[in-house]
PyMOL commands that place a pseudoatom at each C-alpha (Angstrom):
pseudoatom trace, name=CA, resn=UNK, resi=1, chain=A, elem=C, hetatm=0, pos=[65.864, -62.602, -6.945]
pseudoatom trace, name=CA, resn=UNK, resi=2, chain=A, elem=C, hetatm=0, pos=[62.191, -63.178, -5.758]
pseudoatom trace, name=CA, resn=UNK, resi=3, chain=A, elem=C, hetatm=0, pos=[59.869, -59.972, -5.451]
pseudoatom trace, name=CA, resn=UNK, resi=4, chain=A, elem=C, hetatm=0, pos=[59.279, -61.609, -1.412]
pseudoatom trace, name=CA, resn=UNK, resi=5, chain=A, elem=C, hetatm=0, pos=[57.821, -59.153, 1.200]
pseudoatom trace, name=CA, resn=UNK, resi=6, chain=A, elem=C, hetatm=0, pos=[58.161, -59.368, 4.702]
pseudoatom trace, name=CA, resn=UNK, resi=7, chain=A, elem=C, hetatm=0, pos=[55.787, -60.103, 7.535]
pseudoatom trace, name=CA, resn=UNK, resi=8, chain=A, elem=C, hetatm=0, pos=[56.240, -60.204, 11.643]
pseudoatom trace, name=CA, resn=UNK, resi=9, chain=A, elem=C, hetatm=0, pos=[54.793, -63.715, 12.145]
pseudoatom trace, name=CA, resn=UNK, resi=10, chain=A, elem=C, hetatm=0, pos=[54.373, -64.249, 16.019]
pseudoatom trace, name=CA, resn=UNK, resi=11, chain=A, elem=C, hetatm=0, pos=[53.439, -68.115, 16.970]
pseudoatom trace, name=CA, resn=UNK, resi=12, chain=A, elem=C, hetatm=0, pos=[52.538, -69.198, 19.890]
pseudoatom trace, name=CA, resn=UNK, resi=13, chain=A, elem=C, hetatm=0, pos=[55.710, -70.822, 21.486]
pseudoatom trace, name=CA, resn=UNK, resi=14, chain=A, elem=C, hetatm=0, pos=[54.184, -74.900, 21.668]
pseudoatom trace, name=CA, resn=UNK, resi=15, chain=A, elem=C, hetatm=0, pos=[53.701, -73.985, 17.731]
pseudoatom trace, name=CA, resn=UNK, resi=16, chain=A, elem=C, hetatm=0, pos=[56.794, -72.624, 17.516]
pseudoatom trace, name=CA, resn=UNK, resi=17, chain=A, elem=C, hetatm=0, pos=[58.713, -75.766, 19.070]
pseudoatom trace, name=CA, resn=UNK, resi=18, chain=A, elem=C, hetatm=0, pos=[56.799, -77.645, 17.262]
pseudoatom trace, name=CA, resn=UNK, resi=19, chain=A, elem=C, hetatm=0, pos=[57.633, -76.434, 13.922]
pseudoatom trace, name=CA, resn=UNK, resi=20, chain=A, elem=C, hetatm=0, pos=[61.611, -76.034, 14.761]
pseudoatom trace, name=CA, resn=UNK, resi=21, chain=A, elem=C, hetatm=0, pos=[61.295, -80.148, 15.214]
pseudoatom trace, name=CA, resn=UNK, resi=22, chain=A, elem=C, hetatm=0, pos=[59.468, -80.767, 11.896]
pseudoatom trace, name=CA, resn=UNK, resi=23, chain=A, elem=C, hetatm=0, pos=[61.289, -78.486, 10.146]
pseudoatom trace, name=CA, resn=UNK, resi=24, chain=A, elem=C, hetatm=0, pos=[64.548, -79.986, 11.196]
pseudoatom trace, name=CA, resn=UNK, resi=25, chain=A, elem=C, hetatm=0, pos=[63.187, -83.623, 10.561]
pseudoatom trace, name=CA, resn=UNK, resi=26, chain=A, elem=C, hetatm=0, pos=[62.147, -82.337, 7.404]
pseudoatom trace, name=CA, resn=UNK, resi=27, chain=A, elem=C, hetatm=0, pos=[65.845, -80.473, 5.981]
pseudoatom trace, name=CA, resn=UNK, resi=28, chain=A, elem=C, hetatm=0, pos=[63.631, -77.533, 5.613]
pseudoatom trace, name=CA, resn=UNK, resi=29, chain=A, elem=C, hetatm=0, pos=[63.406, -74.376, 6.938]
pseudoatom trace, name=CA, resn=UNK, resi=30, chain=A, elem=C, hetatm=0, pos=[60.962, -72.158, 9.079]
pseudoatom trace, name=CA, resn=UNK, resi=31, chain=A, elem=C, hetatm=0, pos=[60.553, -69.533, 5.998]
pseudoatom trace, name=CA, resn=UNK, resi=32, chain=A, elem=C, hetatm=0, pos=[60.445, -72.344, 3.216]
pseudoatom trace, name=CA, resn=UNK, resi=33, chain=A, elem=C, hetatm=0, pos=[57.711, -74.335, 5.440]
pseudoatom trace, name=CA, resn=UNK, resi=34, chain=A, elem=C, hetatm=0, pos=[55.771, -71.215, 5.902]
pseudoatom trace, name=CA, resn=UNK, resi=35, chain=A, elem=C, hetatm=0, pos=[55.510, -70.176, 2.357]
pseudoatom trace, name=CA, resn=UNK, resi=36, chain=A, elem=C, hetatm=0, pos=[54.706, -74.376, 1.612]
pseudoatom trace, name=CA, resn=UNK, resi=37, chain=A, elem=C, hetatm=0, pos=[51.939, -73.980, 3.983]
pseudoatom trace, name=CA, resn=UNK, resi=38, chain=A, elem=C, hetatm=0, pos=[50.240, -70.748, 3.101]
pseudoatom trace, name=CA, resn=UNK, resi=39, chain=A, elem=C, hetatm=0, pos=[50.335, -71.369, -0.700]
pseudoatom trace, name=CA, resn=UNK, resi=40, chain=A, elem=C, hetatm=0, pos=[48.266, -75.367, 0.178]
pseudoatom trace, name=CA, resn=UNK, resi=41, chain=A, elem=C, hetatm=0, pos=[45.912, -73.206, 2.393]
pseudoatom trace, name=CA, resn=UNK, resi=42, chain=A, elem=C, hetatm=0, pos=[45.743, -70.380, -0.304]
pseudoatom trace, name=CA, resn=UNK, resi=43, chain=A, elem=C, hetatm=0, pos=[45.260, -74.200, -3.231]
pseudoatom trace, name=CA, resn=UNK, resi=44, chain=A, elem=C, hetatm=0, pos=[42.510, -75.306, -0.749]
pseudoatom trace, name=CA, resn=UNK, resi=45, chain=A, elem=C, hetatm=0, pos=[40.994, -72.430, -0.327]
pseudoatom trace, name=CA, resn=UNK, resi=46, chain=A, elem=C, hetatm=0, pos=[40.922, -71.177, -3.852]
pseudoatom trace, name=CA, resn=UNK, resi=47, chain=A, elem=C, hetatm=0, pos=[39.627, -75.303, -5.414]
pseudoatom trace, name=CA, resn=UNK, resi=48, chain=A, elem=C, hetatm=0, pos=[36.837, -74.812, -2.898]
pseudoatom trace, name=CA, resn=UNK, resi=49, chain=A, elem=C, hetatm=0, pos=[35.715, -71.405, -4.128]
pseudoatom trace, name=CA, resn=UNK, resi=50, chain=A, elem=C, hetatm=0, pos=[36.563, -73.339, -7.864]
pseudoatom trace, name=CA, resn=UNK, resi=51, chain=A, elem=C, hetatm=0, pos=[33.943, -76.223, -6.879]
pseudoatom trace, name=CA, resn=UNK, resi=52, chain=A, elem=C, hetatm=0, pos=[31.167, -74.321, -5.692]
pseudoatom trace, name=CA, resn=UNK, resi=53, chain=A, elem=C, hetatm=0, pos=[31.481, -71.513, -8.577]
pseudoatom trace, name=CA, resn=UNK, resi=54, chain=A, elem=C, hetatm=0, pos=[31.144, -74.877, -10.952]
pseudoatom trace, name=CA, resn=UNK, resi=55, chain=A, elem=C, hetatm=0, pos=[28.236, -76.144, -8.616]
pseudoatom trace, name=CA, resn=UNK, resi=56, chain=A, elem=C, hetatm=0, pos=[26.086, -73.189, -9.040]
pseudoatom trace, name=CA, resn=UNK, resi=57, chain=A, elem=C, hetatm=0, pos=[26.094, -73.525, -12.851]
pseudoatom trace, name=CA, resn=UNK, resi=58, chain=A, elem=C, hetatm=0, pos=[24.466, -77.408, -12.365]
pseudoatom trace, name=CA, resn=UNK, resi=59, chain=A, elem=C, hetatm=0, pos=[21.736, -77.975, -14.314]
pseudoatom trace, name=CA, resn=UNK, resi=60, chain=A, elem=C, hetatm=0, pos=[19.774, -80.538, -12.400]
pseudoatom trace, name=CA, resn=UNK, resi=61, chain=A, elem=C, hetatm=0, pos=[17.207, -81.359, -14.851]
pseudoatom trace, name=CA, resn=UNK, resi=62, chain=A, elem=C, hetatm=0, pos=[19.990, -82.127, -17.524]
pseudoatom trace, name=CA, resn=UNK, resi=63, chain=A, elem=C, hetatm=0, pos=[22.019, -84.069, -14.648]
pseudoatom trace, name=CA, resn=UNK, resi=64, chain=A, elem=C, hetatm=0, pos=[18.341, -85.693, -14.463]
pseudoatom trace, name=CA, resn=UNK, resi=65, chain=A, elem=C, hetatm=0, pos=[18.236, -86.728, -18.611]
pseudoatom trace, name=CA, resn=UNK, resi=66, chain=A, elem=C, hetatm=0, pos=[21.910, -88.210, -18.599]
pseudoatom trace, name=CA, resn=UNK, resi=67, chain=A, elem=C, hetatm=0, pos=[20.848, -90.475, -15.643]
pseudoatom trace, name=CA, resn=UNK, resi=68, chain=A, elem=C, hetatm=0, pos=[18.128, -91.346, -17.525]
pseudoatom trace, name=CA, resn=UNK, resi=69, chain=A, elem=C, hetatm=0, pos=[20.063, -92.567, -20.475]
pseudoatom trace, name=CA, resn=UNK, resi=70, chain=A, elem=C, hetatm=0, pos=[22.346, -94.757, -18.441]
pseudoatom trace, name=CA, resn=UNK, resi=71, chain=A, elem=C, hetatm=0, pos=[21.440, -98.625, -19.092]
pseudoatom trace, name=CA, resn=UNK, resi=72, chain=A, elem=C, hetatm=0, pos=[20.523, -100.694, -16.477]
pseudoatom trace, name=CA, resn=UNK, resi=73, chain=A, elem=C, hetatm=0, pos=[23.066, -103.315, -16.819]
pseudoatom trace, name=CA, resn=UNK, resi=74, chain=A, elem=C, hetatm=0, pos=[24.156, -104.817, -13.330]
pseudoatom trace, name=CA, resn=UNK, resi=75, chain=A, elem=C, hetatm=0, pos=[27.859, -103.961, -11.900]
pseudoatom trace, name=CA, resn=UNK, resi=76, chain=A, elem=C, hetatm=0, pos=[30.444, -105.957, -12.908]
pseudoatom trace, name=CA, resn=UNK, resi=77, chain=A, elem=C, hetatm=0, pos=[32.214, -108.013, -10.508]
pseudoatom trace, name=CA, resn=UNK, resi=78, chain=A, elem=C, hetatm=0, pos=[34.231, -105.845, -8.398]
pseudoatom trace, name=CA, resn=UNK, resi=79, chain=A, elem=C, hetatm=0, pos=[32.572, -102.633, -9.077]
pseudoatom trace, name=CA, resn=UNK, resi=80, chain=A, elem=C, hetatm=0, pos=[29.385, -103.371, -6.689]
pseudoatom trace, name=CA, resn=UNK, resi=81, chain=A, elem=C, hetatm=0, pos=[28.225, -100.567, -3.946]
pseudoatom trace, name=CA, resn=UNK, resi=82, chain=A, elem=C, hetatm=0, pos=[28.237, -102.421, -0.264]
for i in range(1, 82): cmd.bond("trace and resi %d" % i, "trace and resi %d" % (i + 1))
show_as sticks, trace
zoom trace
């Protein structure tokens, strides 16, 4: 048994039809597609917070002395900018 807790969701009734089609098209249903969708926004939310935690420990001027190290060999074929 899952440790769930419950929560009065009201949607606004166009939402509402709108999920009772997809989740029928999907073989799903409306809890299961809820839970889906909070824990991607809660994924997005959290590898945003991820990437700019990571950002603000750049070093620019060391991000400046690998650049400086790379050759300066053309692209191959295929692997040119447009």
């Amino acid at each position: 048994m899952t440790n769930a807790k419950n929560y009065a969701l009201r949607l606004q009734s166009s939402i509402m039809e709108e999920l009772r089609k997809v989740v029928q098209e999907e073989g799903t249903t409306i809890n299961q597609f809820i839970n889906v969708a909070v824990a991607e926004k809660l994924a997005a939310i959290r590898t945003e917070s991820y990437f700019k935690e990571r950002a603000a420990k750049g070093d620019r001027a060391a991000f400046r002395r690998i650049l400086d190290k790379a050759g300066t060999e053309e692209p191959r074929s295929g692997d040119e900018l447009p």
